[in-house]
N, CA, C and O atoms as a GROMACS GRO file, in nm:
protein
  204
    1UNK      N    1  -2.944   2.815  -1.010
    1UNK     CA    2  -3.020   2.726  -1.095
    1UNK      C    3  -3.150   2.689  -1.023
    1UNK      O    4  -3.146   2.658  -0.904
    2UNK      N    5  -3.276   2.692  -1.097
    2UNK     CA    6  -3.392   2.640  -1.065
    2UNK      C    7  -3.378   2.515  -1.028
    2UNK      O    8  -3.282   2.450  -1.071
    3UNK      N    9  -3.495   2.444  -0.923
    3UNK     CA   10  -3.516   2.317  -0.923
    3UNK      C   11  -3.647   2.288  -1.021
    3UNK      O   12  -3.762   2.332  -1.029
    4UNK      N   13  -3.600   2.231  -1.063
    4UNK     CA   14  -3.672   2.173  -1.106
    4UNK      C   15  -3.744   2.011  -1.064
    4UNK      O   16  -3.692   1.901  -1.043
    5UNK      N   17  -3.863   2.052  -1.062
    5UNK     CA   18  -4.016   1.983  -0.994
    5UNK      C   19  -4.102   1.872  -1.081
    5UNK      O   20  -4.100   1.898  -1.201
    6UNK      N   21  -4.148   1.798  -1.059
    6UNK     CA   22  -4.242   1.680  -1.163
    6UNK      C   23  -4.315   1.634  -1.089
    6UNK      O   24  -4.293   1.628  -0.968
    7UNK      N   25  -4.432   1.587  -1.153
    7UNK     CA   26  -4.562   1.578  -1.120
    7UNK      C   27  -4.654   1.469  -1.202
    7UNK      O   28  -4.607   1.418  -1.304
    8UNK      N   29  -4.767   1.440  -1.164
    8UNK     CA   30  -4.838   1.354  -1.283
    8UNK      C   31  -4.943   1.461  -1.359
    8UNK      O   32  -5.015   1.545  -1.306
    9UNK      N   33  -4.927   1.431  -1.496
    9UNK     CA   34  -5.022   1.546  -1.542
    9UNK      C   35  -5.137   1.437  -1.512
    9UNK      O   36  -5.113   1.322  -1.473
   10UNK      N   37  -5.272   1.492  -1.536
   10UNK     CA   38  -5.376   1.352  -1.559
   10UNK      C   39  -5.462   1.399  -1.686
   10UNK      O   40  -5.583   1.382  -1.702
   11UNK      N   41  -5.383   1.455  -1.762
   11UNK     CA   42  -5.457   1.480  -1.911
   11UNK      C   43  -5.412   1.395  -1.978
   11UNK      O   44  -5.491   1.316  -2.029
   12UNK      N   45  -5.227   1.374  -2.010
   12UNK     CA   46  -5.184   1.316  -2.068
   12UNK      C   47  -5.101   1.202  -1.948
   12UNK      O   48  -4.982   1.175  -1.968
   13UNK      N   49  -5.151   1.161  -1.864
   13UNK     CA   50  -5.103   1.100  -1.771
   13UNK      C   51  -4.981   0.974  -1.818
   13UNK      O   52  -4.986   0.858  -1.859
   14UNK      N   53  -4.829   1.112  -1.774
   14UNK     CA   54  -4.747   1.112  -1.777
   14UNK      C   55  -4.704   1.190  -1.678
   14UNK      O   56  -4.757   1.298  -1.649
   15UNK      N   57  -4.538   1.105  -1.584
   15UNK     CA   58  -4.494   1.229  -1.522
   15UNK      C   59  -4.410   1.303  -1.618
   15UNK      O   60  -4.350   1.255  -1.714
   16UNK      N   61  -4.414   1.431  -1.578
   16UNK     CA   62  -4.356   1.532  -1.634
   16UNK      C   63  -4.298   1.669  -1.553
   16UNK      O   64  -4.366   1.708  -1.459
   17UNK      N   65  -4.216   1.718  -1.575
   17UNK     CA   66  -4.133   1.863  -1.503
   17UNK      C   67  -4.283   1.942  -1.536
   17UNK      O   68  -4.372   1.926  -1.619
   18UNK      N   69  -4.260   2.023  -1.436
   18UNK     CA   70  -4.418   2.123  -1.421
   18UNK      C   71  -4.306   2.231  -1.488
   18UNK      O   72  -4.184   2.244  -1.477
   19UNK      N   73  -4.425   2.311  -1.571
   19UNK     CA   74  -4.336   2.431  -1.658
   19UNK      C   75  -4.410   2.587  -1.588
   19UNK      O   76  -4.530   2.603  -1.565
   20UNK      N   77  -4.289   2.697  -1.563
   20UNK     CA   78  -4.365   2.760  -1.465
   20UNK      C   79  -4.396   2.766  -1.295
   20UNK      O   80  -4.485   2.820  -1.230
   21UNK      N   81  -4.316   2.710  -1.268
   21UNK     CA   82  -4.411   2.655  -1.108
   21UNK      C   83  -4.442   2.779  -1.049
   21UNK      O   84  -4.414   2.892  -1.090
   22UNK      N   85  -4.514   2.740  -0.931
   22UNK     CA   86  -4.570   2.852  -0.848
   22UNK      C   87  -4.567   2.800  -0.663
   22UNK      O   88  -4.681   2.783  -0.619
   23UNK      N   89  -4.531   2.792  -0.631
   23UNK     CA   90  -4.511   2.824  -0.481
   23UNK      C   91  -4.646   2.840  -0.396
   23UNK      O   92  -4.670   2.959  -0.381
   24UNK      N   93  -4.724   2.773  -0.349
   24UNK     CA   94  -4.860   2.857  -0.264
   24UNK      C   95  -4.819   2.762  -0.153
   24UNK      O   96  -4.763   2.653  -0.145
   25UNK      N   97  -4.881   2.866  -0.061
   25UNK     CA   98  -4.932   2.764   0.083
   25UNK      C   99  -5.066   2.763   0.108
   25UNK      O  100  -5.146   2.857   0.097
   26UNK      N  101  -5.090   2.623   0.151
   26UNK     CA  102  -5.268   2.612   0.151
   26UNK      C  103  -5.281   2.610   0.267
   26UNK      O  104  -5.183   2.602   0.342
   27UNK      N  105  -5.447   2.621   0.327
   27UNK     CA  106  -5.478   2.692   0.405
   27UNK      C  107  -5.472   2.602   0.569
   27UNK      O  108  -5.507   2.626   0.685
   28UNK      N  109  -5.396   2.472   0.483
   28UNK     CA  110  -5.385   2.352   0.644
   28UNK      C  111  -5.199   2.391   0.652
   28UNK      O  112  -5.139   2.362   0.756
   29UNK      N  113  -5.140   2.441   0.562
   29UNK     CA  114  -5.044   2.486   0.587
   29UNK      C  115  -4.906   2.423   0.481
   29UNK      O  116  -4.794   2.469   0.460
   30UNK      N  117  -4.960   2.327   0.443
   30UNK     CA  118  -4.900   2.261   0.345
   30UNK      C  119  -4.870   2.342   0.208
   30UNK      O  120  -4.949   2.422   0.157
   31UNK      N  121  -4.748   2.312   0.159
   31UNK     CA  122  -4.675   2.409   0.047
   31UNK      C  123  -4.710   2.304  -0.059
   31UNK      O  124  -4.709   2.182  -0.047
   32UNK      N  125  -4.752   2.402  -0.202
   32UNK     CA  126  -4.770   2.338  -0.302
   32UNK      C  127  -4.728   2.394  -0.410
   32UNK      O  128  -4.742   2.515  -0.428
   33UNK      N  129  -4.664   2.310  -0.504
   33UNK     CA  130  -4.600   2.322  -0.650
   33UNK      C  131  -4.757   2.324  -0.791
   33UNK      O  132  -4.821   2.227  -0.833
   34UNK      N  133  -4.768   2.422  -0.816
   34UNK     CA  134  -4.880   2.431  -0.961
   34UNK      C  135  -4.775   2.513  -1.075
   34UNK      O  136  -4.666   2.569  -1.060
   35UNK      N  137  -4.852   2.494  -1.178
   35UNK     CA  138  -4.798   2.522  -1.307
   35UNK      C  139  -4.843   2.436  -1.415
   35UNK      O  140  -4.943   2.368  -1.392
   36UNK      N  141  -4.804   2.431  -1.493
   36UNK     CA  142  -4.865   2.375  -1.683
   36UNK      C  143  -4.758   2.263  -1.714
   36UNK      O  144  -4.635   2.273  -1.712
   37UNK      N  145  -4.864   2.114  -1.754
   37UNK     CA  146  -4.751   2.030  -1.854
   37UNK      C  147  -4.640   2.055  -1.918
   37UNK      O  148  -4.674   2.114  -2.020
   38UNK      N  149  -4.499   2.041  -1.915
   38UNK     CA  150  -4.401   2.079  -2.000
   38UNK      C  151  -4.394   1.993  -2.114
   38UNK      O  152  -4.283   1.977  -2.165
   39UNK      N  153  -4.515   1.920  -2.175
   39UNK     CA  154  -4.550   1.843  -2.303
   39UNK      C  155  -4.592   1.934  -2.394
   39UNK      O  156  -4.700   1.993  -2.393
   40UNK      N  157  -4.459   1.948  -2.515
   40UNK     CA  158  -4.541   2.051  -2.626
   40UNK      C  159  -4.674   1.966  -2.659
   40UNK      O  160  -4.731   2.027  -2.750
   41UNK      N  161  -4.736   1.869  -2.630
   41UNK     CA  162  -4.874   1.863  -2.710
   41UNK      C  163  -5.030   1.908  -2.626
   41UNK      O  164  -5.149   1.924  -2.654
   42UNK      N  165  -4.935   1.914  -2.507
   42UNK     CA  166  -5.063   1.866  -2.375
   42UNK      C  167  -5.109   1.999  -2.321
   42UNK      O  168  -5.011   2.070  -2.299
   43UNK      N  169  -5.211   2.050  -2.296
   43UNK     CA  170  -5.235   2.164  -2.214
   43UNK      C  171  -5.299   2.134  -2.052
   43UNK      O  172  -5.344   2.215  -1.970
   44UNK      N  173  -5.286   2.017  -2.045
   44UNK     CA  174  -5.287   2.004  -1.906
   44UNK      C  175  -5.216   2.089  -1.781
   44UNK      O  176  -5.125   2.164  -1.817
   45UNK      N  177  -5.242   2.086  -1.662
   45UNK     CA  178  -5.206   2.178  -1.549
   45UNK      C  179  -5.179   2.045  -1.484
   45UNK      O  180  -5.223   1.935  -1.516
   46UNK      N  181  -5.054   2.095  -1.335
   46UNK     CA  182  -5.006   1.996  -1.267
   46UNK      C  183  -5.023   2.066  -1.139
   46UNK      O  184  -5.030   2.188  -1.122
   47UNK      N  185  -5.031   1.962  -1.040
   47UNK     CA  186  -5.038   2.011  -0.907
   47UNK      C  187  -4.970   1.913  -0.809
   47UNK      O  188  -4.991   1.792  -0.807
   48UNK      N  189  -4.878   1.988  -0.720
   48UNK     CA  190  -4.786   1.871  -0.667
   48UNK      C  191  -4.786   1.926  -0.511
   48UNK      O  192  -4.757   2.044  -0.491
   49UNK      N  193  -4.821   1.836  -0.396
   49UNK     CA  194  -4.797   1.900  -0.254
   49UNK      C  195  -4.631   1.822  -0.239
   49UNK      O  196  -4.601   1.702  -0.249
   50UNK      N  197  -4.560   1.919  -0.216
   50UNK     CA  198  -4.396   1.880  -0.144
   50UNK      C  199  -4.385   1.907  -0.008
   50UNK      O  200  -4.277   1.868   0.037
   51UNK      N  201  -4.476   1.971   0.092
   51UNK     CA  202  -4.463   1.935   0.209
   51UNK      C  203  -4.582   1.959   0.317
   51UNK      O  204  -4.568   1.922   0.433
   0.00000   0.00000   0.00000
């Protein structure tokens, strides 16, 4: 089973489960959660650092 991840959108600023996530590491080394609002109305994008 996925984990599932949440985030603040700031379109429809609400937290919400990120739909999609994606995994990156940035370039100070820190891992980050991106992906799209899971609000059928919102097309906002979410971005979450978890470590």
């Amino acid at each position: 089973m996925a984990e599932v991840v949440t985030g603040f959108c700031m379109k429809c600023k609400q937290s919400r489960a990120i739909q999609n996530p994606a995994r990156t590491t940035m370039s100070n080394g820190r891992i980050r959660v991106s992906g799209k609002c899971s609000s059928k109305d919102c097309t906002g994008s979410i971005s979450k650092i978890v470590s």
